[in-house]
PDB file of N, CA, C and O in Angstrom:
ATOM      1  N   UNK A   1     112.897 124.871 145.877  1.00  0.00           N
ATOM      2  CA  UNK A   1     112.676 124.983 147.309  1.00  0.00           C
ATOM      3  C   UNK A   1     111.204 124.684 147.599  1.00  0.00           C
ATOM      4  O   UNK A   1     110.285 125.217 146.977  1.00  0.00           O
ATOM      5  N   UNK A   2     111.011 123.627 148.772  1.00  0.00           N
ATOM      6  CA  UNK A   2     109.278 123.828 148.894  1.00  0.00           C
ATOM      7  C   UNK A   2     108.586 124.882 149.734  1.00  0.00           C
ATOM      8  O   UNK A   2     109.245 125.690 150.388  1.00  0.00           O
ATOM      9  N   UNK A   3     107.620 124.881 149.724  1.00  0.00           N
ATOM     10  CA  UNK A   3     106.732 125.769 150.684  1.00  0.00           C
ATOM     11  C   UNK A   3     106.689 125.579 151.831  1.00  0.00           C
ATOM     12  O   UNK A   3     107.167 124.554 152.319  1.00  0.00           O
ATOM     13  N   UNK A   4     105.949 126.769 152.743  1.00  0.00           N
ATOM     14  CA  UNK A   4     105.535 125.341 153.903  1.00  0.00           C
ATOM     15  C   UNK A   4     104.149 125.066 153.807  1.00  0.00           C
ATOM     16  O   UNK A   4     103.633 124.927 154.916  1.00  0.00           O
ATOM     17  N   UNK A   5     103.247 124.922 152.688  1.00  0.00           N
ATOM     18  CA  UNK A   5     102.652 124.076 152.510  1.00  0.00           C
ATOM     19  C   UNK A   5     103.250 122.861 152.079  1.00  0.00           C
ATOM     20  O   UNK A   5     103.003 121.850 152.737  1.00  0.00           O
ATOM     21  N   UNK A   6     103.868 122.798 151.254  1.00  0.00           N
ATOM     22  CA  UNK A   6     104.202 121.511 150.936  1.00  0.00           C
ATOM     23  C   UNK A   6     104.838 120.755 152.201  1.00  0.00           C
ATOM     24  O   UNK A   6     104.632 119.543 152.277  1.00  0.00           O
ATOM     25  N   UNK A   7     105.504 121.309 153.079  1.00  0.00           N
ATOM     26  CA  UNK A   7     106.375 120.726 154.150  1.00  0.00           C
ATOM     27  C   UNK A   7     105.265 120.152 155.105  1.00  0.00           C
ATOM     28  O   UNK A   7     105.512 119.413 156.059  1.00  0.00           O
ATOM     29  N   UNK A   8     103.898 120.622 154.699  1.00  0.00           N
ATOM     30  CA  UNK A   8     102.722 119.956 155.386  1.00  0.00           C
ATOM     31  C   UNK A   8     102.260 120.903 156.645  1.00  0.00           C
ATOM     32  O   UNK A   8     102.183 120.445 157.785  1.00  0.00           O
ATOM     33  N   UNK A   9     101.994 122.118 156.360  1.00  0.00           N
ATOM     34  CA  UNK A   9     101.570 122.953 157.626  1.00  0.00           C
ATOM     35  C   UNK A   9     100.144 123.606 156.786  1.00  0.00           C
ATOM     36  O   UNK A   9     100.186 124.258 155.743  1.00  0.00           O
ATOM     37  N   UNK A  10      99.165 123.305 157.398  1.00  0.00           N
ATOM     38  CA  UNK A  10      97.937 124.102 156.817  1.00  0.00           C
ATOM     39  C   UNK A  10      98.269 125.303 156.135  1.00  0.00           C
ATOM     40  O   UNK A  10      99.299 125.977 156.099  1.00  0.00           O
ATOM     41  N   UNK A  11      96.581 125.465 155.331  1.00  0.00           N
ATOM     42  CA  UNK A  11      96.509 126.875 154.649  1.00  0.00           C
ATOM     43  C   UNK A  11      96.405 127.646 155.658  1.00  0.00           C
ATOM     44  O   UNK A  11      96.750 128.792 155.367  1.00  0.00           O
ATOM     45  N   UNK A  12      95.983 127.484 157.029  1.00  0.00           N
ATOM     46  CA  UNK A  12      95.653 128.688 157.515  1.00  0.00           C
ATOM     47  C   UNK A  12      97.179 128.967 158.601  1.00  0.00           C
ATOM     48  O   UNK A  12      97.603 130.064 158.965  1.00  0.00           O
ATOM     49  N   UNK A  13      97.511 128.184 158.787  1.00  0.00           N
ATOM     50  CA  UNK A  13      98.684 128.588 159.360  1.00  0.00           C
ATOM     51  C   UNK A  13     100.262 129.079 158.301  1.00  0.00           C
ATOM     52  O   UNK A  13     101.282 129.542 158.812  1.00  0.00           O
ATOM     53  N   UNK A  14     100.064 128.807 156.690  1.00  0.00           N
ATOM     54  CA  UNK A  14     100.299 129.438 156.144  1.00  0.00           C
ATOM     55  C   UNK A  14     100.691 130.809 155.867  1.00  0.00           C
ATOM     56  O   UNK A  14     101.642 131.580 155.732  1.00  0.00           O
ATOM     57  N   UNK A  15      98.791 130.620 155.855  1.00  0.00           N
ATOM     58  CA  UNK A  15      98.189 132.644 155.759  1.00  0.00           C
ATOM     59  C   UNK A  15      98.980 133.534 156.759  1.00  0.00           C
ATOM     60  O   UNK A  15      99.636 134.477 156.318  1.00  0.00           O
ATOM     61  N   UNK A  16      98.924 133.149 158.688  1.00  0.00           N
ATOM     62  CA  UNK A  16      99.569 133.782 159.443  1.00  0.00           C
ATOM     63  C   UNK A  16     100.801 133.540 159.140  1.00  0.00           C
ATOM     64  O   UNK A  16     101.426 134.469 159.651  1.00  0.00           O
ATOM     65  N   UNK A  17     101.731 132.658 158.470  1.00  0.00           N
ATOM     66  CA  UNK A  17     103.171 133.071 158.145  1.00  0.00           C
ATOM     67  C   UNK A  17     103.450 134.210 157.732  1.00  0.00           C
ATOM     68  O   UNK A  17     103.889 135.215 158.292  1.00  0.00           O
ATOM     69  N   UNK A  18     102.946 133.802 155.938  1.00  0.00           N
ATOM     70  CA  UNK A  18     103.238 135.294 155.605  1.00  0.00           C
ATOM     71  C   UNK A  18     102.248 136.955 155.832  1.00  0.00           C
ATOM     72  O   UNK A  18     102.428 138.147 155.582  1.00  0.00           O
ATOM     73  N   UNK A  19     101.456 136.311 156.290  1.00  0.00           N
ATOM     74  CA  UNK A  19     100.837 137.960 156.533  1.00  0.00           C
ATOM     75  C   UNK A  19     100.542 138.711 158.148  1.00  0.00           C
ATOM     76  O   UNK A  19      99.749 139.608 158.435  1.00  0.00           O
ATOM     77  N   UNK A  20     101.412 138.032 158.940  1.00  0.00           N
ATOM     78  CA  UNK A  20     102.045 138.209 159.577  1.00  0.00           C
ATOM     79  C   UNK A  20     103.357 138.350 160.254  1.00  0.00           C
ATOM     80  O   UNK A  20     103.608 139.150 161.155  1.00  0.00           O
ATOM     81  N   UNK A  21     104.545 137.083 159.478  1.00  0.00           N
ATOM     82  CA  UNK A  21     105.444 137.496 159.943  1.00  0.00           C
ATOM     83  C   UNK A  21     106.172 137.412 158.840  1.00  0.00           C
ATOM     84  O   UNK A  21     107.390 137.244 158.786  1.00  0.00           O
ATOM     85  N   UNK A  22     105.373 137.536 157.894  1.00  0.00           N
ATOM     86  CA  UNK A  22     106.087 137.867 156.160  1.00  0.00           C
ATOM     87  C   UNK A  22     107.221 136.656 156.167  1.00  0.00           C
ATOM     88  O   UNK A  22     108.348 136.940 155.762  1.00  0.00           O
ATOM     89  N   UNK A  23     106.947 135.360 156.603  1.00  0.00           N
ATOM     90  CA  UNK A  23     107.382 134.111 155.702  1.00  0.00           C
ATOM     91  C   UNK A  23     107.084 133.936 154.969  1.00  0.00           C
ATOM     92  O   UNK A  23     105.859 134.043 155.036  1.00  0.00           O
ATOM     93  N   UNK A  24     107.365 133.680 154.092  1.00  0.00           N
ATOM     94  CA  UNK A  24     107.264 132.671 152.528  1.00  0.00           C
ATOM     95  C   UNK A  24     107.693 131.862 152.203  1.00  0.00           C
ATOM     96  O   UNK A  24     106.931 131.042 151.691  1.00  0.00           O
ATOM     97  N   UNK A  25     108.903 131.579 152.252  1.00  0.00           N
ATOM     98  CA  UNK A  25     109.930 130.514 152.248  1.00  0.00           C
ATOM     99  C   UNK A  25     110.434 129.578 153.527  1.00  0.00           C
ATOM    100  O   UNK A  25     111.011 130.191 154.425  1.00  0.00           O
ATOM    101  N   UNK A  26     110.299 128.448 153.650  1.00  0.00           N
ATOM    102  CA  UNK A  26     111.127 127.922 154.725  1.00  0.00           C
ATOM    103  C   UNK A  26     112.317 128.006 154.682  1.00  0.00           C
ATOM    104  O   UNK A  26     112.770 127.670 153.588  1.00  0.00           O
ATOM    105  N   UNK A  27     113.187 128.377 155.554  1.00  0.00           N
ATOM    106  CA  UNK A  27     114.620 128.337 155.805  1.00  0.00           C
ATOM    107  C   UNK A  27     115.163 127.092 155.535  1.00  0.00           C
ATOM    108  O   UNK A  27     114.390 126.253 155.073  1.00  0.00           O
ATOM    109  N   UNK A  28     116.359 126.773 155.725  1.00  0.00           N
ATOM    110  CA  UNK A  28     116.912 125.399 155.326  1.00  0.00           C
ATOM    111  C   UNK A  28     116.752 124.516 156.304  1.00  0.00           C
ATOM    112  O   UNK A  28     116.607 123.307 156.123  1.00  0.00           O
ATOM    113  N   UNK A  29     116.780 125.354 157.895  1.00  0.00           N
ATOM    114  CA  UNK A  29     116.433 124.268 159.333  1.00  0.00           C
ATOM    115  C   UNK A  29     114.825 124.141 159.333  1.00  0.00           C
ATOM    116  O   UNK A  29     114.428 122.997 159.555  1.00  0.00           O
ATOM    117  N   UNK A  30     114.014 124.940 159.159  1.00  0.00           N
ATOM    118  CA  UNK A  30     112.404 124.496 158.971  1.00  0.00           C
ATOM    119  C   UNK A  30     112.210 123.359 157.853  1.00  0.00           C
ATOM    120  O   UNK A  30     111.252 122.609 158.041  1.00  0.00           O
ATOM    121  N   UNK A  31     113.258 123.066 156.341  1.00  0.00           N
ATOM    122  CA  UNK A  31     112.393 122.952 155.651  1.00  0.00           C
ATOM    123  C   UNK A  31     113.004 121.507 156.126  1.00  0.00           C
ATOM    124  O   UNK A  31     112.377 120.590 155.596  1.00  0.00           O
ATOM    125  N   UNK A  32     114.032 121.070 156.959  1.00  0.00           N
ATOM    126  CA  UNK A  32     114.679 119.808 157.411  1.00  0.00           C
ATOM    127  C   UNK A  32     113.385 119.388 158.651  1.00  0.00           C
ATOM    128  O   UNK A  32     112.795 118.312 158.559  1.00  0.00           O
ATOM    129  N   UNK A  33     113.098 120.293 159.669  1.00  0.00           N
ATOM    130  CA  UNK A  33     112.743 119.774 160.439  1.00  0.00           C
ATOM    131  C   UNK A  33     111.352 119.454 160.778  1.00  0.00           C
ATOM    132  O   UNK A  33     110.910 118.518 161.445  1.00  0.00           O
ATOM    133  N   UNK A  34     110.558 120.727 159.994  1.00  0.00           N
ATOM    134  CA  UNK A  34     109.038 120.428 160.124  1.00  0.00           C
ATOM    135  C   UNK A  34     108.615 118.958 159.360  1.00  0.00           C
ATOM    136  O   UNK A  34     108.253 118.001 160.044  1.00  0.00           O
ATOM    137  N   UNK A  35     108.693 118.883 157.945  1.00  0.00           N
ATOM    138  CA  UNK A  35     108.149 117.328 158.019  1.00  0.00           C
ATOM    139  C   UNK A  35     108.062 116.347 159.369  1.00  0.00           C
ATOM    140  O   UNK A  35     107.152 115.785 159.978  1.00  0.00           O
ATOM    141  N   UNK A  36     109.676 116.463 159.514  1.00  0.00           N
ATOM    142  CA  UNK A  36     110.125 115.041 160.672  1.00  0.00           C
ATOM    143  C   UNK A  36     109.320 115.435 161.917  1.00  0.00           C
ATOM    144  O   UNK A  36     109.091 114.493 162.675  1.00  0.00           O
ATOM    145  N   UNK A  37     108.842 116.639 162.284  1.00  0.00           N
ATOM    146  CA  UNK A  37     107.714 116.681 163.445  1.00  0.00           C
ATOM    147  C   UNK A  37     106.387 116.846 163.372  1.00  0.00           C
ATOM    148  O   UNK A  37     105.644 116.794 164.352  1.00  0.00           O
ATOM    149  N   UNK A  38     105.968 117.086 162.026  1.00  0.00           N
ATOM    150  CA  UNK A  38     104.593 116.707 161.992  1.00  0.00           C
ATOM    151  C   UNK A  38     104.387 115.339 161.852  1.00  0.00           C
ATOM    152  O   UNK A  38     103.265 114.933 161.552  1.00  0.00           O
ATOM    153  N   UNK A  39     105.672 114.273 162.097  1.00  0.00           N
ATOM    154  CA  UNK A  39     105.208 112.926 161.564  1.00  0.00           C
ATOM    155  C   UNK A  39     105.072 112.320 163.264  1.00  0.00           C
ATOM    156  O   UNK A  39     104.531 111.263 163.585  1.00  0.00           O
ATOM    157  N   UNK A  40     105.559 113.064 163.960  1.00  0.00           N
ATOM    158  CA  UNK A  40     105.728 112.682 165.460  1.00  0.00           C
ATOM    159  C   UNK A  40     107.247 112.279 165.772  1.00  0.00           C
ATOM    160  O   UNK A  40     107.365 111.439 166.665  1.00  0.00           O
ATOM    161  N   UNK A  41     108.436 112.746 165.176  1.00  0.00           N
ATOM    162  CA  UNK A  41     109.505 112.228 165.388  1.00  0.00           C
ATOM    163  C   UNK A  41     110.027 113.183 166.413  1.00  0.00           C
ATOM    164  O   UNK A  41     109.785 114.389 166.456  1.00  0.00           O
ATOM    165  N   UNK A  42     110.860 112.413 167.325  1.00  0.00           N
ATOM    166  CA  UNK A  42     111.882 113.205 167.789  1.00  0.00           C
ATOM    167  C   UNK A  42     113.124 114.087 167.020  1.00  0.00           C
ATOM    168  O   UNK A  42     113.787 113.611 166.098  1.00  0.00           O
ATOM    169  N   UNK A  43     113.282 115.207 167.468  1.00  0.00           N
ATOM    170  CA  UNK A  43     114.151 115.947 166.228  1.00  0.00           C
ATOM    171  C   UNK A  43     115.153 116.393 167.582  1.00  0.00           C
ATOM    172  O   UNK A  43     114.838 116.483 168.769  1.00  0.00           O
ATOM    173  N   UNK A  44     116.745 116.681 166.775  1.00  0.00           N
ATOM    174  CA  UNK A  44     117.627 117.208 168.043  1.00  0.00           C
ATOM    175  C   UNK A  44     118.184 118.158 166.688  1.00  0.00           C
ATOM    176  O   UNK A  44     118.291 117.483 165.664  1.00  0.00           O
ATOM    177  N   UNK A  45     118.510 119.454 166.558  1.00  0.00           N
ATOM    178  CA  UNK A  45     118.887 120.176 165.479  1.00  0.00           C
ATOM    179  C   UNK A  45     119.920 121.739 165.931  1.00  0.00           C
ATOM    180  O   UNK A  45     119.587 122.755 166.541  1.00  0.00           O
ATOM    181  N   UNK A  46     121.057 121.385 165.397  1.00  0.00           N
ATOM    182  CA  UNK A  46     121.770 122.519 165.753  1.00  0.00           C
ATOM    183  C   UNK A  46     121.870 123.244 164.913  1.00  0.00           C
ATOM    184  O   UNK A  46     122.060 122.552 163.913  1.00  0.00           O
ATOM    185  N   UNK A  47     121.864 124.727 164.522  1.00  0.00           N
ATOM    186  CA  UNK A  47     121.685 126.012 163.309  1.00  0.00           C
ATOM    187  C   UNK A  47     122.402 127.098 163.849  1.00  0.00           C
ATOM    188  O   UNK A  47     122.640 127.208 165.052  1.00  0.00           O
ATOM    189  N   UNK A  48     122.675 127.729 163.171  1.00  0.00           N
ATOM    190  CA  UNK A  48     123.427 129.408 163.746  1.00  0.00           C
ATOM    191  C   UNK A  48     122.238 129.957 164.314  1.00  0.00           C
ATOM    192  O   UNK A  48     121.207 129.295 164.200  1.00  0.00           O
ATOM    193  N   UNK A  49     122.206 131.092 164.925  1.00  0.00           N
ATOM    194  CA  UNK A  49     121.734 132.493 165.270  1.00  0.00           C
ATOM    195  C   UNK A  49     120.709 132.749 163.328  1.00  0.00           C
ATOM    196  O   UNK A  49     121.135 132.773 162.174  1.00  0.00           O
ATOM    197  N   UNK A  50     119.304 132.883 163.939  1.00  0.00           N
ATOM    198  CA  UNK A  50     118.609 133.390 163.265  1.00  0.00           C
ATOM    199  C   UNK A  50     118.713 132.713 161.669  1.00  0.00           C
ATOM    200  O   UNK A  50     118.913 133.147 160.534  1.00  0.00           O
ATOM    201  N   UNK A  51     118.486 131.573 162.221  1.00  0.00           N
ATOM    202  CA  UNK A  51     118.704 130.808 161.103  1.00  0.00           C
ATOM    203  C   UNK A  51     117.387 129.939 160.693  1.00  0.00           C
ATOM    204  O   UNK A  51     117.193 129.129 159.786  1.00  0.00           O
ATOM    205  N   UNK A  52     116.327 130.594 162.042  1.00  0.00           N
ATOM    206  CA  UNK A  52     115.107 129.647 161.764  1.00  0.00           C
ATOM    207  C   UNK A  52     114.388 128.570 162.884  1.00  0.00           C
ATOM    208  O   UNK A  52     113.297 128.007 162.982  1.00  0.00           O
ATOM    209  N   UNK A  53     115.784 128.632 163.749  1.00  0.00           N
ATOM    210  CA  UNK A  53     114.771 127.148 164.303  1.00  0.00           C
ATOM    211  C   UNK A  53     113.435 127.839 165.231  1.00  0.00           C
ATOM    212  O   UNK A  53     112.473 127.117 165.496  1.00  0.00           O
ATOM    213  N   UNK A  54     113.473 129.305 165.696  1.00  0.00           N
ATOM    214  CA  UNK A  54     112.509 128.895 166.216  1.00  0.00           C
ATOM    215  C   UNK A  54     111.287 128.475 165.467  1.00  0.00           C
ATOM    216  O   UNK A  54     110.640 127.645 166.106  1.00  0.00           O
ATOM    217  N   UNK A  55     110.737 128.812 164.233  1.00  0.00           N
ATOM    218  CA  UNK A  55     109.948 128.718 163.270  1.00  0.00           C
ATOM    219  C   UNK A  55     109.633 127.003 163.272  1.00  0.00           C
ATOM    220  O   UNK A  55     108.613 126.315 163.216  1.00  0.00           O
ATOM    221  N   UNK A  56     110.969 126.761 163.361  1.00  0.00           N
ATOM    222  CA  UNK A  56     111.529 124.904 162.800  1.00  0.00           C
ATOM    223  C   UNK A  56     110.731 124.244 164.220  1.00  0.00           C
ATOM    224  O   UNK A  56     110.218 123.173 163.897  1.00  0.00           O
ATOM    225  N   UNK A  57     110.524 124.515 165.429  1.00  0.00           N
ATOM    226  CA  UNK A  57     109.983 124.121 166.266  1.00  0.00           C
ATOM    227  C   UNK A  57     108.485 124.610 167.050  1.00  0.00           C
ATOM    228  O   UNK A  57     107.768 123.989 167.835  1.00  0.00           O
ATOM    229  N   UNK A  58     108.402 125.547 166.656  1.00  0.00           N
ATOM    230  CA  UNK A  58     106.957 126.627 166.835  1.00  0.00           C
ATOM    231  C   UNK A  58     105.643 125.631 165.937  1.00  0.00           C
ATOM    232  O   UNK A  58     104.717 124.905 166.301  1.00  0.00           O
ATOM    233  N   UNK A  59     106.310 126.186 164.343  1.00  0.00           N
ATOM    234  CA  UNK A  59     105.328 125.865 163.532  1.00  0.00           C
ATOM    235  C   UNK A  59     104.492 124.211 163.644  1.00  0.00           C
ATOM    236  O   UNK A  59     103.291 123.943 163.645  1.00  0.00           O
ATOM    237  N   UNK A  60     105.563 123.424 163.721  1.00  0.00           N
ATOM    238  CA  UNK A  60     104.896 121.935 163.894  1.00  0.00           C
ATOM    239  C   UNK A  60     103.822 122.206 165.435  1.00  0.00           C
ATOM    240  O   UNK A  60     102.635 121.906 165.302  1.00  0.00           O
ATOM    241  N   UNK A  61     104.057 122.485 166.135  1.00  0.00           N
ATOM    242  CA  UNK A  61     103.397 122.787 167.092  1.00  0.00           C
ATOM    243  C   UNK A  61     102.404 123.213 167.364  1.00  0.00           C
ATOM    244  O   UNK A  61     101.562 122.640 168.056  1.00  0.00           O
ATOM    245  N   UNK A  62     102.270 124.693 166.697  1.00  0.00           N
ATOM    246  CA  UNK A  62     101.266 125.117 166.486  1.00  0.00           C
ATOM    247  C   UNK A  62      99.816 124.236 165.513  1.00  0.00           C
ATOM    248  O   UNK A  62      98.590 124.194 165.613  1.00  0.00           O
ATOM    249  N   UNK A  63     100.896 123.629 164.580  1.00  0.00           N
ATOM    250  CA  UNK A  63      99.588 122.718 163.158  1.00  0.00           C
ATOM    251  C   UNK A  63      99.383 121.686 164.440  1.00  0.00           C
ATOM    252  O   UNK A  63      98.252 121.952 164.845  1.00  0.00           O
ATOM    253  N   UNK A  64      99.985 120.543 165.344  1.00  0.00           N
ATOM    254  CA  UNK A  64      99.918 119.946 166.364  1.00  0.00           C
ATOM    255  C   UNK A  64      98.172 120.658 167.241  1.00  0.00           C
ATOM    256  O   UNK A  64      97.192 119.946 167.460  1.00  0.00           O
ATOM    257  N   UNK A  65      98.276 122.237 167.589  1.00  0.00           N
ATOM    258  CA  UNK A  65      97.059 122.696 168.442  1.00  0.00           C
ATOM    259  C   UNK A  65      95.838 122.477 167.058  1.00  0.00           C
ATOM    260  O   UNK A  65      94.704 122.054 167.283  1.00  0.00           O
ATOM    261  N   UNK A  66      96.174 122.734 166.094  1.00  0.00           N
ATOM    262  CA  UNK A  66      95.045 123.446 165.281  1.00  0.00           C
ATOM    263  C   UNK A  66      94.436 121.546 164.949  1.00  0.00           C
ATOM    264  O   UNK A  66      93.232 121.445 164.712  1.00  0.00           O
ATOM    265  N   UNK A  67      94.852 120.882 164.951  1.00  0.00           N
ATOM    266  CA  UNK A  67      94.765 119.350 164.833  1.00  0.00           C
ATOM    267  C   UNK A  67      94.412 118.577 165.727  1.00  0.00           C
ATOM    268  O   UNK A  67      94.060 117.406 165.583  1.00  0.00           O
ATOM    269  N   UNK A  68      94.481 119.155 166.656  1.00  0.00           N
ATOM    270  CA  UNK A  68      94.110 118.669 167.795  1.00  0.00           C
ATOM    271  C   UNK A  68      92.563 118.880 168.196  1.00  0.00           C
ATOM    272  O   UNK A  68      91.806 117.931 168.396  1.00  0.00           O
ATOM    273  N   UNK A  69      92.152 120.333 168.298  1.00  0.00           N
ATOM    274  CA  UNK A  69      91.081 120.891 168.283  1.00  0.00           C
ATOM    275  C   UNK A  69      91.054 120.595 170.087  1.00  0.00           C
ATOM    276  O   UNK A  69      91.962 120.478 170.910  1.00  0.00           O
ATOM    277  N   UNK A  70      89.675 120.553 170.187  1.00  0.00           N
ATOM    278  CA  UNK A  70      89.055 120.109 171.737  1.00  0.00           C
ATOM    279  C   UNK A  70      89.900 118.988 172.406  1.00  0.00           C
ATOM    280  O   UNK A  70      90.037 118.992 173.629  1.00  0.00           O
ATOM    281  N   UNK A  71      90.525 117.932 171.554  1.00  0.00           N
ATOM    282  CA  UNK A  71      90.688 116.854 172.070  1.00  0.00           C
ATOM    283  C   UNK A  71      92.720 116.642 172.369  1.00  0.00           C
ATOM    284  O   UNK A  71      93.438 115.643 172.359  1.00  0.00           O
ATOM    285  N   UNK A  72      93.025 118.188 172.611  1.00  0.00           N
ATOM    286  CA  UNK A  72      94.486 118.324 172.481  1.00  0.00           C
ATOM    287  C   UNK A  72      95.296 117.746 174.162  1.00  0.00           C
ATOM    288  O   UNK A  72      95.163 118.271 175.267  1.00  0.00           O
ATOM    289  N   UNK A  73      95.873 116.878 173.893  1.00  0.00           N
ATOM    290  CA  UNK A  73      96.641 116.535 174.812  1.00  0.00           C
ATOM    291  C   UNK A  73      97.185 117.585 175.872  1.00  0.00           C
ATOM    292  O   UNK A  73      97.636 118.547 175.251  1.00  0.00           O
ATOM    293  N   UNK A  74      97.245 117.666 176.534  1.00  0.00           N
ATOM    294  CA  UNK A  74      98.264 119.572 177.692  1.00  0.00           C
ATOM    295  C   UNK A  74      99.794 118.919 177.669  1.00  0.00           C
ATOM    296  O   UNK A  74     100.669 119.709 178.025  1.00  0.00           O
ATOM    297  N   UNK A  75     100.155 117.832 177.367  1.00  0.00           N
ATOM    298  CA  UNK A  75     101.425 117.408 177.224  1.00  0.00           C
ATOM    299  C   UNK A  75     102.096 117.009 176.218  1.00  0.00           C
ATOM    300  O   UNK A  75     102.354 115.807 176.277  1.00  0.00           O
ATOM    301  N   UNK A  76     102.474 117.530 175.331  1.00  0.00           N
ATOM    302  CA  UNK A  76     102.604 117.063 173.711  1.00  0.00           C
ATOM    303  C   UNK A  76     104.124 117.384 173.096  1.00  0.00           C
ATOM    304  O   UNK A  76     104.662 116.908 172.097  1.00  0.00           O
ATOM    305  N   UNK A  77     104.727 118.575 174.262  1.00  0.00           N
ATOM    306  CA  UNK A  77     105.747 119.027 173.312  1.00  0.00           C
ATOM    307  C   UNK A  77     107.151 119.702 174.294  1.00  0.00           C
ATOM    308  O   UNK A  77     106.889 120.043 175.447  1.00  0.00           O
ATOM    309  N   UNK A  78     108.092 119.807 173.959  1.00  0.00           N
ATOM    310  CA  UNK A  78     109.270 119.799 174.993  1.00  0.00           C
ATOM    311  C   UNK A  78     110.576 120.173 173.928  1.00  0.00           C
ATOM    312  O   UNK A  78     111.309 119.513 173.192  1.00  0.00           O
ATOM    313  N   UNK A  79     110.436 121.523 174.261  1.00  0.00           N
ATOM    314  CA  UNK A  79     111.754 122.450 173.608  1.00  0.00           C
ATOM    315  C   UNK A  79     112.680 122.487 174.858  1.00  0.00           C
ATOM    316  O   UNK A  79     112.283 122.429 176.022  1.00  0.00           O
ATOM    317  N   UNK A  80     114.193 122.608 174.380  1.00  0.00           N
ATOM    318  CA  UNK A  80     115.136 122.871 175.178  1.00  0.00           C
ATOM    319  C   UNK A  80     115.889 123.338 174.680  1.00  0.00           C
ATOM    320  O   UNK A  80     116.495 122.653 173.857  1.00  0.00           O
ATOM    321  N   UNK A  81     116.162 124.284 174.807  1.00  0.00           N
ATOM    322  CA  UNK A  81     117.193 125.030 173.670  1.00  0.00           C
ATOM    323  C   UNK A  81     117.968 125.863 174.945  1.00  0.00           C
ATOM    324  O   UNK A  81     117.487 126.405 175.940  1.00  0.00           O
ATOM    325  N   UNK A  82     119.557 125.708 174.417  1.00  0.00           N
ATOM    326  CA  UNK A  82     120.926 126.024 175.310  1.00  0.00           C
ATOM    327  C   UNK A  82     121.481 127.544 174.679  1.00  0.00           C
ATOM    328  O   UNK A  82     121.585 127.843 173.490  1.00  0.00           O
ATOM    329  N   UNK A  83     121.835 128.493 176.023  1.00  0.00           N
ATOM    330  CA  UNK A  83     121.776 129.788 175.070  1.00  0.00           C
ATOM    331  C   UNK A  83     123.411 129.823 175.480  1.00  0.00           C
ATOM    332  O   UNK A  83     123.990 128.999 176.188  1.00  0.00           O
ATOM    333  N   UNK A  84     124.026 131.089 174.792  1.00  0.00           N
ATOM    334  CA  UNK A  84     125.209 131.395 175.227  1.00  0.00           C
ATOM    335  C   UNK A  84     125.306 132.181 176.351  1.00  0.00           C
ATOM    336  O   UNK A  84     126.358 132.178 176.989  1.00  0.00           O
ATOM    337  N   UNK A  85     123.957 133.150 176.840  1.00  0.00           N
ATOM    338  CA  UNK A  85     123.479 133.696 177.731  1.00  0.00           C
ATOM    339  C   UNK A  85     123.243 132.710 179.178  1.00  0.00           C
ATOM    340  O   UNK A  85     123.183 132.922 180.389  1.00  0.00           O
ATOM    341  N   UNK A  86     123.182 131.935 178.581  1.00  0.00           N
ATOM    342  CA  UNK A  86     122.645 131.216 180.182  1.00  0.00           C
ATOM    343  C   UNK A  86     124.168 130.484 180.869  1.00  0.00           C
ATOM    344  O   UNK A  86     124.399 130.143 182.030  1.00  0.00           O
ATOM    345  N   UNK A  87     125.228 130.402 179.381  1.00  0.00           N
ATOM    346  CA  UNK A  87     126.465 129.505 179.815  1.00  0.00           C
ATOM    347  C   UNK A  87     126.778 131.385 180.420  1.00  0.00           C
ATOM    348  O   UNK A  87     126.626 131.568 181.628  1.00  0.00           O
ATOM    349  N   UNK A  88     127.112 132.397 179.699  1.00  0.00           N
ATOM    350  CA  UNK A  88     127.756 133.655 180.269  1.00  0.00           C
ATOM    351  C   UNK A  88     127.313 134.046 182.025  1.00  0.00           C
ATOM    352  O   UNK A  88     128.179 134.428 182.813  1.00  0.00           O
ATOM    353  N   UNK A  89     125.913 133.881 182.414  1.00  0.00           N
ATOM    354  CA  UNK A  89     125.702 134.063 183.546  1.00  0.00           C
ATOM    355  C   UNK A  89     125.671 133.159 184.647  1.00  0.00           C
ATOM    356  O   UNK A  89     125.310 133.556 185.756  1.00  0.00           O
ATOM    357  N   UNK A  90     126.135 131.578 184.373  1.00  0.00           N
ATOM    358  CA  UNK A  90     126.401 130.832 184.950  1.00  0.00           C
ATOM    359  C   UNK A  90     127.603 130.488 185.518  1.00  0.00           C
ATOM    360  O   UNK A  90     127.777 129.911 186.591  1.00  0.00           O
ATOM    361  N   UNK A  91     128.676 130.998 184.490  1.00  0.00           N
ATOM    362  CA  UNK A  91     130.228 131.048 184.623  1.00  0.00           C
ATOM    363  C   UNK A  91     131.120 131.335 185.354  1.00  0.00           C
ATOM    364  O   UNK A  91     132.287 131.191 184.991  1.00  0.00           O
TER     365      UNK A  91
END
C-alpha cells in the first residue's frame, strides 16, 4: 500500500494527517484519486459512506493552497457531492 507521501502530498501536510486526524494510510478512494488531482485532472468518483472521499478531495486541495503560496488563484476548485439527505428533503 503507498503512503500519502508517496501519493505526492507534502511532509507537512503529512505530519497534520496523522497527528491530527491519525491518518496513516490512504484509503483505497484517496489512494485512486489524489495522484489524478495533484496532476490537475478532473476526477468524478463514487465510494460508500466513510470510505474516504472527503480526504480524496480535501487533501489535493489543501497541497494545491500550500503550493500556491501568495500567488494562489481564489478559483481553483469545485466539489459537488449529492447526499441522500438532500434527495430525502426534497421529495
Amino acid at each position: 500500500m503507498k503512503s500519502f507521501t508517496d501519493l505526492g502530498l507534502s511532509l507537512q501536510l503529512v505530519e497534520v494527517c496523522e497527528k491530527q486526524l491519525d491518518w496513516y494510510d490512504p484509503l483505497k478512494i484517496q489512494a485512486q484519486v489524489i495522484p489524478l488531482a495533484l496532476e490537475g485532472k478532473d476526477v468524478y468518483a463514487i465510494s460508500p459512506p466513510r470510505s474516504g472521499k472527503t480526504g480524496a478531495f480535501v487533501l489535493p486541495i489543501f497541497q494545491a493552497l500550500l503550493n500556491a503560496g501568495p500567488n494562489l488563484n481564489p478559483f481553483f476548485a469545485c466539489v459537488i457531492s449529492s447526499s441522500s439527505y438532500v434527495f430525502h428533503f426534497t421529495s
